[in-house]
RODO-2510 file (C-alpha; in nm, 4 decimals, decimal comma):
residues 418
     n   res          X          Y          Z
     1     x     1,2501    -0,5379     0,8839
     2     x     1,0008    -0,2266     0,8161
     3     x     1,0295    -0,0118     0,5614
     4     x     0,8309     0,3324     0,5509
     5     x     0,9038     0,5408     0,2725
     6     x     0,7545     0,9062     0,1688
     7     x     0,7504     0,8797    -0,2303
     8     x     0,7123     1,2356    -0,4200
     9     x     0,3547     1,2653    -0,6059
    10     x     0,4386     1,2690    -0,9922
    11     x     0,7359     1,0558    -0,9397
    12     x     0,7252     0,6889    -1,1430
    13     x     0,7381     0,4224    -1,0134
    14     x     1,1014     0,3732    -1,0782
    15     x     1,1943     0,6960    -0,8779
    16     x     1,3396     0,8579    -1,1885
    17     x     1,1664     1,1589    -1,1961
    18     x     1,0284     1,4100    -0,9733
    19     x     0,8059     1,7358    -0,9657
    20     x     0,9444     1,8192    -0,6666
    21     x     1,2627     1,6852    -0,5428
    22     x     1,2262     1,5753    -0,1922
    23     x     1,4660     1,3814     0,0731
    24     x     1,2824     0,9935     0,1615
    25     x     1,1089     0,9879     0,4723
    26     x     1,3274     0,7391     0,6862
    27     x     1,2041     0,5619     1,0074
    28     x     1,3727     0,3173     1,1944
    29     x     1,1855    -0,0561     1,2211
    30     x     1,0874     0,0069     1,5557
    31     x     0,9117     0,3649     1,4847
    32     x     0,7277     0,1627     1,2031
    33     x     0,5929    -0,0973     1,4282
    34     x     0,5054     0,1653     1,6878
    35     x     0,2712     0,3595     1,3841
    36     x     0,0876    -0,0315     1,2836
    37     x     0,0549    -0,0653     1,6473
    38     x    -0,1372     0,2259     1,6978
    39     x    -0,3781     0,1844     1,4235
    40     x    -0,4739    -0,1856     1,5517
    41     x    -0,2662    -0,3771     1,3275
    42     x    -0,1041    -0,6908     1,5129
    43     x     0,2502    -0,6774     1,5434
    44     x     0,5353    -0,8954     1,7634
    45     x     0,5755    -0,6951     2,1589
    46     x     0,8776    -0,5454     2,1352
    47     x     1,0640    -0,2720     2,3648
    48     x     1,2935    -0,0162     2,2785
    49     x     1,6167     0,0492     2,4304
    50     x     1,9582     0,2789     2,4414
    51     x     2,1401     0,1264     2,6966
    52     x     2,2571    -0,2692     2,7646
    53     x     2,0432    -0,2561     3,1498
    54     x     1,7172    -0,1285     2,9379
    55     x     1,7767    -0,3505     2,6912
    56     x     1,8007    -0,6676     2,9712
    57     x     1,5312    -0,5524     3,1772
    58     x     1,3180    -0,5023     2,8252
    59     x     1,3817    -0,9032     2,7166
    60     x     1,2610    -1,0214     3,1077
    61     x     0,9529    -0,7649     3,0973
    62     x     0,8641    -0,9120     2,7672
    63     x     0,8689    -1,3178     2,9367
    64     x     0,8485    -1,4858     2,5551
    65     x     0,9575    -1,8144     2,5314
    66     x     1,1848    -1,6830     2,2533
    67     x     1,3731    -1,2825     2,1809
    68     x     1,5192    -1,1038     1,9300
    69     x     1,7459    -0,8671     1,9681
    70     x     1,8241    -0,6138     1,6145
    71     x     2,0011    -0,3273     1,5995
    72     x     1,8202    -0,0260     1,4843
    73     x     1,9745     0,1184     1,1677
    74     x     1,7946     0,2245     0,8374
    75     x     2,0404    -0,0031     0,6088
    76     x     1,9654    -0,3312     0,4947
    77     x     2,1644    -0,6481     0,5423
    78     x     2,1473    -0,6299     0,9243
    79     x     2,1663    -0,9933     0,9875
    80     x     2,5186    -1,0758     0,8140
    81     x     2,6534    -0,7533     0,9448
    82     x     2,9450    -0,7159     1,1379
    83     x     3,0020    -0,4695     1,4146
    84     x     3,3811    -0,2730     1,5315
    85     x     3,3281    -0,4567     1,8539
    86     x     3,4005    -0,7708     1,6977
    87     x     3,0395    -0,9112     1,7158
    88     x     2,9168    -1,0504     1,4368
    89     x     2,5212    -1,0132     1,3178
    90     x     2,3207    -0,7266     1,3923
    91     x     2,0358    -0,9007     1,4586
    92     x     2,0321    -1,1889     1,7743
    93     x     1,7600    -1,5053     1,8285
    94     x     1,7774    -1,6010     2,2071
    95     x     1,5998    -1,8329     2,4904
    96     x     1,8178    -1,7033     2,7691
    97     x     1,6789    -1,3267     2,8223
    98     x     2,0179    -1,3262     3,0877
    99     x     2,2263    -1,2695     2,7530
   100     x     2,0630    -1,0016     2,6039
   101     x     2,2232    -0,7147     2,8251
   102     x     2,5642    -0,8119     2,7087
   103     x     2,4458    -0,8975     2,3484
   104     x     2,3419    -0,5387     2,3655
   105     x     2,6737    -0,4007     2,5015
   106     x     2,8186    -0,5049     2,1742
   107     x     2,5727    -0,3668     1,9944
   108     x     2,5404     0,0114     2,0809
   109     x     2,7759     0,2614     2,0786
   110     x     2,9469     0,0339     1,7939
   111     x     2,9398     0,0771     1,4762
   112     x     2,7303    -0,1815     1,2494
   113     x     2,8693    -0,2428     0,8985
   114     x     2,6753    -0,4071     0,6345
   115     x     2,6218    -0,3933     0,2272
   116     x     2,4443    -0,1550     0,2446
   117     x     2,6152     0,0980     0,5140
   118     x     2,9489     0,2513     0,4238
   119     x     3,2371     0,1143     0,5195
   120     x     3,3081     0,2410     0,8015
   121     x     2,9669     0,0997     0,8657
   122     x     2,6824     0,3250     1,1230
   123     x     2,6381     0,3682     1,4740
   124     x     2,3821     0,2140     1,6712
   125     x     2,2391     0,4395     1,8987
   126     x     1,8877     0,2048     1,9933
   127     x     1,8734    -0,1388     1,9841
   128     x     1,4177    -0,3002     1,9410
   129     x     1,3930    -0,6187     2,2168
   130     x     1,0815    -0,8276     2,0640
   131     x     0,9343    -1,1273     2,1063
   132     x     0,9990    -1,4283     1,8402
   133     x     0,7304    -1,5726     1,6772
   134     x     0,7409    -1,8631     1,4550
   135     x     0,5391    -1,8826     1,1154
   136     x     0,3582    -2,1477     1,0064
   137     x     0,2518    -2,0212     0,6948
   138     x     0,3148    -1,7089     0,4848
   139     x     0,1213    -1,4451     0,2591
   140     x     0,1001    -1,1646     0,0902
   141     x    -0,0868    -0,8368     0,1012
   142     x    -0,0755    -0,5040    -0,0046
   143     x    -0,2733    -0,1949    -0,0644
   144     x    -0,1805     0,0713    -0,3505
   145     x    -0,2335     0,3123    -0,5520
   146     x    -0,3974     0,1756    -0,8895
   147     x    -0,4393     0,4147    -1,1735
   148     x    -0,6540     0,1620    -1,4014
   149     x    -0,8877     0,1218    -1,1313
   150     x    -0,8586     0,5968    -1,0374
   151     x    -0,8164     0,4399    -0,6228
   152     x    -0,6891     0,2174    -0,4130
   153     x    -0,6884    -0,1743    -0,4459
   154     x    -0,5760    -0,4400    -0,2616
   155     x    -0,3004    -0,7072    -0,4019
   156     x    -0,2781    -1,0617    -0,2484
   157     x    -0,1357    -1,3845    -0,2746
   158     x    -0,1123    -1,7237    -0,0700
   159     x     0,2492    -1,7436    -0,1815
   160     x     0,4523    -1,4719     0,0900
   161     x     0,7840    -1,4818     0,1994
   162     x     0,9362    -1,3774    -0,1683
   163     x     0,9602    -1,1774    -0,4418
   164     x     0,6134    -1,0647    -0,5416
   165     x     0,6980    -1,0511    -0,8570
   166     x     0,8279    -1,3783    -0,9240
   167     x     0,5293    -1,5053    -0,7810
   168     x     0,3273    -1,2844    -1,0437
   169     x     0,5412    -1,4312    -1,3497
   170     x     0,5502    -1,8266    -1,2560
   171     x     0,2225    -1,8136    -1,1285
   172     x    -0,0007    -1,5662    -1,2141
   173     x    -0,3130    -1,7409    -1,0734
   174     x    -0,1963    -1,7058    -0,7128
   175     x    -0,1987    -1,3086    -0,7323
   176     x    -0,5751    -1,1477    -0,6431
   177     x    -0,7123    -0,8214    -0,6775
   178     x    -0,9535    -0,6352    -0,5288
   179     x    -1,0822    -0,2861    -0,6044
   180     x    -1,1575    -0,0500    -0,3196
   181     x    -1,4200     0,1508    -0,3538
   182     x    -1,3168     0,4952    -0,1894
   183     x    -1,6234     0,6185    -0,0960
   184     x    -1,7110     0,2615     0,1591
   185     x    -1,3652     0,1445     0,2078
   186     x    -1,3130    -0,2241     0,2491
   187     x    -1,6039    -0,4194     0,3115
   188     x    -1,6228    -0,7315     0,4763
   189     x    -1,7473    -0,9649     0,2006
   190     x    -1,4195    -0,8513     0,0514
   191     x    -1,1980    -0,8573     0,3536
   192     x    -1,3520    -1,2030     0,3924
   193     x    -1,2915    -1,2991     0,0524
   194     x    -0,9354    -1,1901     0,0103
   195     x    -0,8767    -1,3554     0,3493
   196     x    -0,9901    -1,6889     0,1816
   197     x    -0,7920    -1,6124    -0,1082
   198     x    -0,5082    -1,5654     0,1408
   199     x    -0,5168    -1,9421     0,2279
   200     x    -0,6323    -1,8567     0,6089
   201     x    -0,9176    -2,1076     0,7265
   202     x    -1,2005    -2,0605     0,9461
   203     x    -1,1379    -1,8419     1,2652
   204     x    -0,7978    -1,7175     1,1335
   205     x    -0,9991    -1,6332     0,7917
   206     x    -1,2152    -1,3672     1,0595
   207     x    -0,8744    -1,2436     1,2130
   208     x    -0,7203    -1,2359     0,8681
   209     x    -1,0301    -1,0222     0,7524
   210     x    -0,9574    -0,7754     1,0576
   211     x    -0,6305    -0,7202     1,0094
   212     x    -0,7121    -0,6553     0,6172
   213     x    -0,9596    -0,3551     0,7180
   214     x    -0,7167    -0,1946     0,9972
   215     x    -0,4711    -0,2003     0,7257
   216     x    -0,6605    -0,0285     0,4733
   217     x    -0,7217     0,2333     0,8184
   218     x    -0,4049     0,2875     0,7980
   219     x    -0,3605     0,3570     0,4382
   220     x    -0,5941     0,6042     0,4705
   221     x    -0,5026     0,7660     0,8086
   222     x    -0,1236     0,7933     0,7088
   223     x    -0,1947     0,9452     0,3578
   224     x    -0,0093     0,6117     0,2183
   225     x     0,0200     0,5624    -0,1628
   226     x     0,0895     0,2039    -0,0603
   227     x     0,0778    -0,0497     0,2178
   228     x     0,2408    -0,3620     0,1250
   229     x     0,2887    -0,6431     0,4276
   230     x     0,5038    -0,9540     0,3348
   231     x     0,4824    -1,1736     0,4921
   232     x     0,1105    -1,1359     0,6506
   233     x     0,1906    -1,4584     0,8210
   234     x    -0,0007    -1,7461     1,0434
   235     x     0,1591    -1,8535     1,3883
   236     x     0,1828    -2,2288     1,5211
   237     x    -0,0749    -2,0723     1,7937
   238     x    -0,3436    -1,9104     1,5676
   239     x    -0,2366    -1,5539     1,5321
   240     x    -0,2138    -1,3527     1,2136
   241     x     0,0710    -1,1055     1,2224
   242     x     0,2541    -0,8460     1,0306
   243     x     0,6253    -0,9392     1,0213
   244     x     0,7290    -0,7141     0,7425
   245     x     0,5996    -0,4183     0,6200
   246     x     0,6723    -0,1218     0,3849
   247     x     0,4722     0,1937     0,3681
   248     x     0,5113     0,4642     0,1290
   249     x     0,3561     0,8234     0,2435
   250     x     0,2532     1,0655    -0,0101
   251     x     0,5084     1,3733     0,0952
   252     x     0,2191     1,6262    -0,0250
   253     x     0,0505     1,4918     0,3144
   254     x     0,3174     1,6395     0,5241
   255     x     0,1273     1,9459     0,6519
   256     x    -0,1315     1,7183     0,7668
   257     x     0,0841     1,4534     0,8810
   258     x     0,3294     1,6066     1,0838
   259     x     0,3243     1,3417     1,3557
   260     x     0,4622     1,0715     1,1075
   261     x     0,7096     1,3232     0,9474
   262     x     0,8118     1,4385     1,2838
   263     x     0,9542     1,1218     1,3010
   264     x     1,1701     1,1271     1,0450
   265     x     1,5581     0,9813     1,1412
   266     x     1,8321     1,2154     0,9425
   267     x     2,0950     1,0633     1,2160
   268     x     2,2202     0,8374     0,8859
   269     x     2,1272     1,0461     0,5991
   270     x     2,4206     1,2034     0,4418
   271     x     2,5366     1,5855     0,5232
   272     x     2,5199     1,7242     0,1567
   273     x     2,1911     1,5482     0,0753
   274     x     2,0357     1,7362     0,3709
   275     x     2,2194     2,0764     0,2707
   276     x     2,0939     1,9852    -0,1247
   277     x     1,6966     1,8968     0,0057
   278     x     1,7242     2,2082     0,2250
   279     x     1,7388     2,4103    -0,1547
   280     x     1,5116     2,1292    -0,3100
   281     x     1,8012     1,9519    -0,4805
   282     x     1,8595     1,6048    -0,5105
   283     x     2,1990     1,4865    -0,4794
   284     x     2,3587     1,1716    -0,5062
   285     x     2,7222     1,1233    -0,4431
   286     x     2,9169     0,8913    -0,6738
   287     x     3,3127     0,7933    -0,7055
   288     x     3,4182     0,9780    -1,0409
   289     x     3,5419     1,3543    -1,0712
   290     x     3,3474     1,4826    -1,3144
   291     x     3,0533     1,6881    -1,1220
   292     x     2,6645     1,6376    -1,3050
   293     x     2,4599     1,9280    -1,2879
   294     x     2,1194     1,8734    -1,4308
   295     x     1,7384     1,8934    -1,4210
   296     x     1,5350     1,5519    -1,4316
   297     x     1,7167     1,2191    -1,3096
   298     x     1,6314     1,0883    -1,6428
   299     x     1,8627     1,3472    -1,8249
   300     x     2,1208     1,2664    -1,4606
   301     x     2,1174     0,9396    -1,5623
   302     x     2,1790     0,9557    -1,9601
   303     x     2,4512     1,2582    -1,8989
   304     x     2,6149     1,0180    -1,6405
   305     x     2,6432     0,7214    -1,9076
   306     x     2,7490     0,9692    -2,1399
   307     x     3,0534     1,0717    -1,9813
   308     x     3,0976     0,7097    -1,8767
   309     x     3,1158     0,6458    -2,2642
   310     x     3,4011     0,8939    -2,3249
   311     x     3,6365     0,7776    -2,0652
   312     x     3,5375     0,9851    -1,7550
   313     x     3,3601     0,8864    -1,4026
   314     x     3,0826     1,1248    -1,2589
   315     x     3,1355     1,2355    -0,9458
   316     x     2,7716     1,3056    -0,8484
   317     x     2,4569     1,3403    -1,0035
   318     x     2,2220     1,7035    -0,8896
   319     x     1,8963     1,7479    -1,0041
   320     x     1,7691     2,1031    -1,0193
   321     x     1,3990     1,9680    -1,1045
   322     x     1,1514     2,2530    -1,1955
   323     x     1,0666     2,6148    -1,0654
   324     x     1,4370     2,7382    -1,0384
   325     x     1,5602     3,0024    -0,8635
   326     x     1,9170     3,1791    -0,9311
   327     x     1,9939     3,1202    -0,5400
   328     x     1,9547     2,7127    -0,6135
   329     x     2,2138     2,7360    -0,9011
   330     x     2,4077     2,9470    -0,6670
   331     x     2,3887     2,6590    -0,3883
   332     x     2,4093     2,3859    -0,6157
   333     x     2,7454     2,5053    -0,7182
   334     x     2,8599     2,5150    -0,3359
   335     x     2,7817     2,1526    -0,3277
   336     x     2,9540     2,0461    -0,6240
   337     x     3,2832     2,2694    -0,5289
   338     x     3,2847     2,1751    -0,1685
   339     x     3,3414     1,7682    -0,2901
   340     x     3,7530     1,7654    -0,3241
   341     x     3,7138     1,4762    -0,5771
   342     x     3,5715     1,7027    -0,7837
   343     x     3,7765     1,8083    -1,0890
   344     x     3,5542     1,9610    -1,3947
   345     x     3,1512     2,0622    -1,3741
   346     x     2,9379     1,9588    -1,6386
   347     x     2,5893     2,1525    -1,6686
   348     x     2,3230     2,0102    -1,8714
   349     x     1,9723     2,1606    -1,8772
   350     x     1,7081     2,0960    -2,0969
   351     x     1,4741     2,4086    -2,0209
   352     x     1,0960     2,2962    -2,0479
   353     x     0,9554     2,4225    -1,6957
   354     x     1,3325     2,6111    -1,6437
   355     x     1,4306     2,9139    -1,7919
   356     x     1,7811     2,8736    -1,9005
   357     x     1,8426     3,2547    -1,8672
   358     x     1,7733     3,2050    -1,4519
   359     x     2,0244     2,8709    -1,4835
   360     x     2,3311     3,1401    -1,7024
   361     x     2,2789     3,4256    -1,4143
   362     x     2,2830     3,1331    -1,1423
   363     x     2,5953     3,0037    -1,2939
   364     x     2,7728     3,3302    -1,3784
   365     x     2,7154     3,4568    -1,0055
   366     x     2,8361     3,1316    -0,8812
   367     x     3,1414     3,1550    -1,0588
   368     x     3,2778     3,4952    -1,0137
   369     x     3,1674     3,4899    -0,6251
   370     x     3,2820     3,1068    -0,5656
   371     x     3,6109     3,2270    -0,7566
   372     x     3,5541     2,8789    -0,9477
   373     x     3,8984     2,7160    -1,0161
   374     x     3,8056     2,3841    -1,2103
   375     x     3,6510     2,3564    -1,5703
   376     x     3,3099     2,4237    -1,6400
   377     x     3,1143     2,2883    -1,9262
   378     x     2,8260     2,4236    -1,9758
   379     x     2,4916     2,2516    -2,2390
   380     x     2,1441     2,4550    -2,2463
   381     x     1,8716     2,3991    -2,4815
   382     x     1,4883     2,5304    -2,4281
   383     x     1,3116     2,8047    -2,2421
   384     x     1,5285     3,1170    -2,3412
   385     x     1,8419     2,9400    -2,4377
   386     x     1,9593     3,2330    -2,6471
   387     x     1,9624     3,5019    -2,3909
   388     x     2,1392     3,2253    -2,1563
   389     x     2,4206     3,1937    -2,4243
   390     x     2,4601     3,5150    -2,4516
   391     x     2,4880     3,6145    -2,0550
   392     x     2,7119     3,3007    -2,0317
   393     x     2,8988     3,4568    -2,3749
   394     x     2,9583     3,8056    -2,2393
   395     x     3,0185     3,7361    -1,8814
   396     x     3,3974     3,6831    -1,9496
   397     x     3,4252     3,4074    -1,8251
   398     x     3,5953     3,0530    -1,9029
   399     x     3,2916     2,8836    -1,9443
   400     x     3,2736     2,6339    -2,2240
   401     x     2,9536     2,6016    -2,4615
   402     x     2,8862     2,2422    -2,5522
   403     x     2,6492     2,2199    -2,8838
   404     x     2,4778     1,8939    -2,7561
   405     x     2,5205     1,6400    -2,4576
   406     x     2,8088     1,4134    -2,6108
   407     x     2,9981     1,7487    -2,6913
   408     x     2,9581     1,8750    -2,3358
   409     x     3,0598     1,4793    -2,1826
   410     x     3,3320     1,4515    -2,4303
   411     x     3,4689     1,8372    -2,3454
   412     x     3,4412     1,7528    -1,9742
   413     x     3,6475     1,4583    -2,0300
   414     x     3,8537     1,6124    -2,2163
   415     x     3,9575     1,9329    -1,9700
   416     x     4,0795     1,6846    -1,7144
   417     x     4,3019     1,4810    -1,8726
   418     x     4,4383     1,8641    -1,9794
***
C-alpha cells in the first residue's frame, strides 16, 4: 500500500490542531507509485485498469513470472476484505495471468468492504495489475521534517517490515540519523553511509545510495514534510525497491503544486466533509445526538468526553479553527441541522484568535433564518465575550448560556432527555 498525505503546517504531530483546517490530500496507491516513478525512484511495473479485458491484457503485457492484482480504494485492510460479489480479498497473488480478467470482474463495479470502509463497504472503480516481487531482506527509511536539527534529516534502520517505533524502543541502536544539510542536499558519503547502515552490501550498497538521493528529490520536488518508505527492501535478484511508501505534502505548497493536488480522489471522501472544507471547517461525523460545535480539536475532543461523562453521545465534532467569519457559523449550523440524528447543539468557543461577538451574530442569524427547532447550548469565553452574551441575551431567542464547559455538556444532556 501507498500512502500520500497533505498535513496542515502548524498542525502537531498528532493531528489535533490546526491553523487552518484543511481536507487530507487522498491518492489512490497507484497515483502514488505513478509520482515515485517519475522522480526515478524504483518501484514494481504495474498497469492500471477500469475494465476486466484491460485489466487481462495489462497482467500478459506485464510477462512477470508472478501478478498482483489490488483493488484501488483509499481504506486500509484491503487484503481481508470482502466484496458484494461474493469474492473474498481485495487484493489477488497469481502465476496464471489467464485469471486475472475474471479476478477483475469481481472486483470492479463491486463494492469492497473492509475495517476500515463503511459497511456498506466502497466501490471499486480501478483495479493496479503489478508485477510480484519477492523480498529478501527489509529496511527502513525515511526523510522528515526535524525541528532540533531547523531541516530535513533522514531516519533509517536495518530492521523494516514493522512498527518503527517498536524498533526504536527494543532496540534503539538499529535506528540512524542523518542531518541534511539544505543548502547541498544529500551527499554521497552520506547516501553511502546510511546505505551501509541499511544492511545493503557492495553493489546493492551503490543502488541503495541512489535510491536514497532520488528520494530526498522527491522530498524536495513535492514540497513533502516527510518521506517515509517501509519497507526499502532487497530482491532475491539484486534490486532495491520501494514497496511501501507514505508521503505527507505540506498543503501551503498547493499553489505551486497543483499537479499533485490535481490529483486528489474525493470519489470516497464523505459529502459533508467536502461541504464543511469548502467553508474551512473540519467535520467529523460520530454516532451520538448531541451536535459539537467548537474551535480547536483539542477543545472537540475534551467537550466530546465531557458530554460522554454526563450520559450523552456526540454526534459530530466541527472545528471552526481561527479567522471566523459570521457566514462559517451560518454554514456550520446547516451541517449540524441537516444530520437527522441530531437532537441538541452544543457551542463551545474559547475566543483567543475568534471574536465571540462574530460567533453570537453567526449563531443568532443561523437560528432565526434556519428556524432552529432543537436545543441549543451555547459556552463563550475570550475575545469580546460580553458583547456576545449580550447579542445572544437580547436576541430573544431560546438559547441557553452555559457558565463553563461541564455546565454547557451537562445542559445539553440534560435538554434531550426533556
Amino acid at each position: 500500500n501507498f500512502f500520500l498525505i497533505a498535513t496542515t503546517a502548524g498542525a502537531d504531530r498528532a493531528g489535533c490542531t490546526w491553523l487552518n483546517p484543511r481536507r487530507w490530500l487522498n491518492l489512490q496507491e497507484y497515483q502514488s507509485k505513478k509520482l515515485m516513478q517519475e522522480h526515478g525512484v524504483a518501484v514494481q511495473r504495474f498497469y492500471v485498469a477500469d475494465t476486466a479485458s484491460d485489466a487481462l491484457d495489462a497482467a500478459k503485457r506485464l510477462n512477470a513470472k508472478e501478478i498482483v492484482l489490488k483493488a484501488q480504494i483509499l481504506a486500509g485492510g484491503r487484503g481481508k476484505g470482502v466484496f458484494d460479489s461474493g469474492l473474498k480479498g481485495g487484493v489477488h497473488l497469481t502465476k496464471d495471468p489467464a485469471v486475472v480478467g475474471d479476478l477483475a470482474s469481481k472486483m470492479l463495479g463491486f463494492n469492497l468492504i473492509t475495517k476500515q470502509t463503511p459497511k456498506d463497504g466502497v466501490k471499486v472503480k480501478t483495479v493496479m495489475v503489478a508485477e510480484a516481487l519477492d523480498i529478501s531482506r527489509e529496511t527502513y527509511f525515511a526523510i522528515l521534517m526535524d525541528r532540533a536539527c531547523n531541516g530535513p534529516v533522514m531516519v533509517g534502520s536495518p530492521q523494516g517490515g514493522m512498527d518503527i517505533e517498536e524498533v526504536a524502543a527494543s532496540t534503539p541502536e538499529l535506528i540512524f540519523k542523518e542531518a541534511i544539510d539544505i543548502f547541498e542536499g544529500v551527499r554521497d558519503d552520506q547516501a553511502l553511509r546510511m546505505a551501509a547502515n541499511l544492511g545493503f552490501k557492495e553493489s546493492l550498497q551503490k543502488q541503495a545510495a541512489d535510491q536514497i538521493k532520488k528520494l530526498y528529490d522527491l522530498f524536495l520536488k513535492v514540497d513533502a514534510t516527510q518521506v517515509e518508505v517501509n519497507p526499502l527492501g532487497e530482491t532475491p535478484q539484486g534490486q532495491v525497491v520501494c514497496f511501501d511508501a507514505k508521503i505527507n505534502f505540506d498543503d501551503n505548497a498547493e499553489f505551486r503544486q497543483k499537479a499533485v493536488f490535481a490529483m486528489d480522489d474525493m470519489t470516497e471522501s464523505d459529502p459533508t466533509e467536502m461541504e464543511a472544507a469548502k467553508w474551512d471547517l473540519k467535520y467529523i461525523g460520530m454516532d451520538g445526538n448531541i451536535a459539537c460545535f467548537v474551535n480547536g480539536a483539542g477543545l472537540a475532543m475534551a467537550t466530546c468526553d465531557i458530554i460522554d461523562l454526563h450520559g450523552g453521545k456526540p454526534a459530530n465534532f466541527l472545528d471552526l479553527g481561527g479567522g471566523v467569519k459570521e457566514r462559517q457559523v451560518y454554514e456550520a449550523f446547516k451541517l449540524l441541522t441537516a444530520d437527522p440524528k441530531v437532537e441538541a447543539i452544543l457551542v463551545n468557543i474559547f475566543g483567543g484568535i475568534v471574536n465571540c461577538a462574530i460567533i453570537a451574530n453567526g449563531i443568532t442569524k443561523a437560528c432565526r433564518e434556519l428556524e432552529l427547532k432543537v436545543p441549543l447550548v451555547v459556552r463563550l469565553e475570550g475575545t469580546n465575550v460580553h458583547e456576545a452574551k449580550s447579542i445572544l441575551r437580547e436576541s430573544g431567542l431560546p438559547i441557553m448560556a452555559a457558565d463553563n464547559l461541564d455546565d454547557a455538556a451537562r445542559k445539553a444532556v440534560a435538554a434531550i432527555k426533556k
